[in-house]
N, C-alpha and C positions, 0 to 999 in steps of 0.2 A: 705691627706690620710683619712678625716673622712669619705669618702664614703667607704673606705671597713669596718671601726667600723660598719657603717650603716647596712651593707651587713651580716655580721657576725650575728648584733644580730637578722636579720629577718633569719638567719639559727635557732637559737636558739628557735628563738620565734615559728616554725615550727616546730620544737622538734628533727632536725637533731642530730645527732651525732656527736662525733668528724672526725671520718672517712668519714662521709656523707658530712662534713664539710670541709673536706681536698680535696676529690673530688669534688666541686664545688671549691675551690680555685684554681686547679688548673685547673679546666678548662677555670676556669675564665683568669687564666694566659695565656692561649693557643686561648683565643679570644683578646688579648693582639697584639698577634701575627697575627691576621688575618687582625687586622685593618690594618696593616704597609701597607704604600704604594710606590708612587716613594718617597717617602720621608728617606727610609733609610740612615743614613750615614755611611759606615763602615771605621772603622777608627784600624790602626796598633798598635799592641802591641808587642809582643818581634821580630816579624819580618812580612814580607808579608803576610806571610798564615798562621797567627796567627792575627784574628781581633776580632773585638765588633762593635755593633752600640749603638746607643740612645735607643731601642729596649730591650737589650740585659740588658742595666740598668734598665729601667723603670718594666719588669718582674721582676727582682732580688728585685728590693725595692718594687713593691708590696707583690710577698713573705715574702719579711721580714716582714712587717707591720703584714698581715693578719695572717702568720704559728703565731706568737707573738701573736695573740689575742688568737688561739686554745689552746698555752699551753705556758704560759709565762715566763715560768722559765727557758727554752730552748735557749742554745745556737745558730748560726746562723753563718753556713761557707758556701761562696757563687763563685763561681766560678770568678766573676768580683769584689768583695769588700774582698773577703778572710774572716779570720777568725782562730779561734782555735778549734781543731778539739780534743784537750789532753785534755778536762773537762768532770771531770765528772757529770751526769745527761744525759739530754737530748738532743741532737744535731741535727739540720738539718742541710744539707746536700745538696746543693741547684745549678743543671743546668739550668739557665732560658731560654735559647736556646741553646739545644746541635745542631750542623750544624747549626751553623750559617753564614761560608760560604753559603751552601744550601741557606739559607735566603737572606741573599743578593744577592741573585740571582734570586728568585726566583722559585727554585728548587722544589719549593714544599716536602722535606723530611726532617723535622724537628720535634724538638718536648721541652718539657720542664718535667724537672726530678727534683725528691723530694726525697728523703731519711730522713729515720728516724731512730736515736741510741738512744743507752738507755749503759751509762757505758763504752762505745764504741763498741757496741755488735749491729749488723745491724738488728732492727725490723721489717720495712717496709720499701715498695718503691711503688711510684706513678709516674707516665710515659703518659703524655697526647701528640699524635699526631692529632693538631686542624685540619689538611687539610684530614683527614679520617675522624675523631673524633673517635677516637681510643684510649682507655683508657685502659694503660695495668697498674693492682695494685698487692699487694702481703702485706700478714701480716704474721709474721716468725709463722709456723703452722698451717697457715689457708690455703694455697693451693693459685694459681695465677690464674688471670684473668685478661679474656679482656670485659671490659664495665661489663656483667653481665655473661659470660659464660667462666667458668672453662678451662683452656687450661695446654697443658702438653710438654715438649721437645718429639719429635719424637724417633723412636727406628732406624732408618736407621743405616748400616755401613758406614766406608768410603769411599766408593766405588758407594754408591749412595749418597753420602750427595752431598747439595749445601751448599758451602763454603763460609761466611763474612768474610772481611778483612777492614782492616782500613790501613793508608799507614805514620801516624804518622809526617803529611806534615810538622812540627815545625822541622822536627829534622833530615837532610838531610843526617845523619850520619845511619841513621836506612834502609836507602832506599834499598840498596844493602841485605838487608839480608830478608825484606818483599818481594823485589820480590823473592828471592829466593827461601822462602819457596811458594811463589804465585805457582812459577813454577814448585813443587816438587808433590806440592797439585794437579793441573791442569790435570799431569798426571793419577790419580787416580782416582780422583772425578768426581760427571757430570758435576759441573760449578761454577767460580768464581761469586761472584757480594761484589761492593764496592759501599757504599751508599753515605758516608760522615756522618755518623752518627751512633758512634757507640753506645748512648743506644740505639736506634729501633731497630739496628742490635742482639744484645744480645734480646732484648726480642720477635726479629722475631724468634731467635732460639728457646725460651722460648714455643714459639706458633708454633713450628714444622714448621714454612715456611723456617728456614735456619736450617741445621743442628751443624752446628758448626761455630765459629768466632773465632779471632785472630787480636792482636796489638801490638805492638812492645815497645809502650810507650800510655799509657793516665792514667791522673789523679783521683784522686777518684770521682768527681763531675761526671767525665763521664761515670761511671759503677755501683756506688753502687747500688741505686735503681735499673738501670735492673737487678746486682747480685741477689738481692733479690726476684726478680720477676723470672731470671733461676732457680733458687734454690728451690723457692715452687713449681717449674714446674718439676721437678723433674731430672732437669740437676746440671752438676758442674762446676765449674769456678777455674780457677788457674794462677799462673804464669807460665810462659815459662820454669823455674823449676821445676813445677810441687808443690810448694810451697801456702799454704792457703795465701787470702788478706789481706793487714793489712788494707786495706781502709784508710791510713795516709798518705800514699807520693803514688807518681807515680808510676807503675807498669808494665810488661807487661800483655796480656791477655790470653789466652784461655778459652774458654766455648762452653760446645757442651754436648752432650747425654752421659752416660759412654762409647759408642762404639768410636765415632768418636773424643772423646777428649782422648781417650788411643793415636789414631793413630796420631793425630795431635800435641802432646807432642815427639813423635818419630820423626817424618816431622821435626821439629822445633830443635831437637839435631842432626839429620841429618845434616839440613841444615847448620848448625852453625858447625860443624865438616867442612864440605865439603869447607867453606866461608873461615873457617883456616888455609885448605889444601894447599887454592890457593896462599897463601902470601907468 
């Protein structure tokens, strides 16, 4: 790893910032991702559609290395090596390929996400998709952006939103009740789309291309940073309750504009009402 100490201190020596800094690591990590070739190997974790490669590590331990040189005191919870996410200071937060299905395949829709807390209170979030080069950031107060140009959630109802979904593929017990509300939603709206990737998907809402998303189940690794990026964007995010993130354990999702995440919180008690009726 002395090539990224290398790395680091020619940011320094250039008079980067820490943020300037953090954006070059991760794009560095998102050129991580470019290089992969046939040489992927994806390998099972808690079941089929639940994997990793070689890849999937080799990003997470270059973050680790490099986020450790920007602020050292900082804790380190990573979606493949885990971590403690209950100290307090500073904590990253770290997906080094969210879709990685996608990546294994080839799919071209991937990306790698950074998060940053301070007390357990979410500060920032950095979001690099290498195959656009598409860099969506956010600092808590300072407004969201993509690369260099300020982006906002859209003001659409739900009646014209285009709807994100995720389908929660680890968890076969969820299935029955995402298509549910898929098909509750279909009727209202102009259009589904399911990427495999739900932080681009939260921060395409972020950036008014989706108006609203929805998940059934995903962990903190795979929302905080986009949360943070919806959020200076001037959207909201919640659970299926309608309940604030704890960013600690697993969750369901919503996030969308104040219009279309009122109406999407109703879909979703609907739906779950309707799923009870039938047993």
């Amino acid at each position: 790893m002395k090539t990224i100490y290398v790395l680091w201190d020619s940011y320094r020596k250039l008079g980067l910032n820490m943020r300037d800094g953090l954006k070059e690591i991760v794009n560095h990590a998102g050129h991580i991702i470019l290089k992969a070739g046939s040489d992927i190997i994806p390998k099972m974790k808690t079941n089929a559609r639940d994997i990793m490669t070689q890849y999937d590590l080799m990003v997470e331990e270059y973050l680790k290395y490099s986020l450790h040189e920007i602020l050292p005191e900082a804790g380190f919870v990573g979606e493949e090596t885990h971590g403690d996410m209950s100290k307090e200071g500073y904590i990253w937060l770290v997906d080094p390929i969210d879709g990685t299905t996608n990546f294994s395949r080839n799919y071209l829709f991937s990306c790698t996400s950074v998060a940053l807390f301070h007390n357990g209170k979410l500060i920032e979030g950095y979001v690099y998709n290498p195959y656009l080069n598409e860099f969506f950031w956010a600092v808590k107060g300072k407004g969201s952006f993509l690369n260099d140009r300020q982006i906002s959630v859209s003001d659409r109802d739900f009646s014209s939103a285009l709807v994100l979904f995720g389908t929660s593929p680890y968890l076969p017990e969820k299935f029955s009740e995402t298509l549910h509300i898929a098909g509750k939603c279909l009727n209202e709206c102009i259009d589904l789309r399911r990427s495999g990737s739900a932080v681009l998907d939260i921060c395409y809402v972020a950036a008014g291309r989706g108006d609203v998303f929805y998940e059934s189940v995903l962990s903190p690794w795979d929302y905080a940073a986009a949360a943070m990026i919806l959020m200076e964007a001037g959207g909201e995010i919640c659970d299926f309750d309608g309940k604030t993130l704890s960013f600690f354990e697993r969750s369901s999702i919503i996030a969308g504009n104040a219009k279309t995440i009122k109406r999407m919180k109703q879909i979703v008690d609907e739906s779950r009402r309707e799923i009870i009726s039938k047993k």
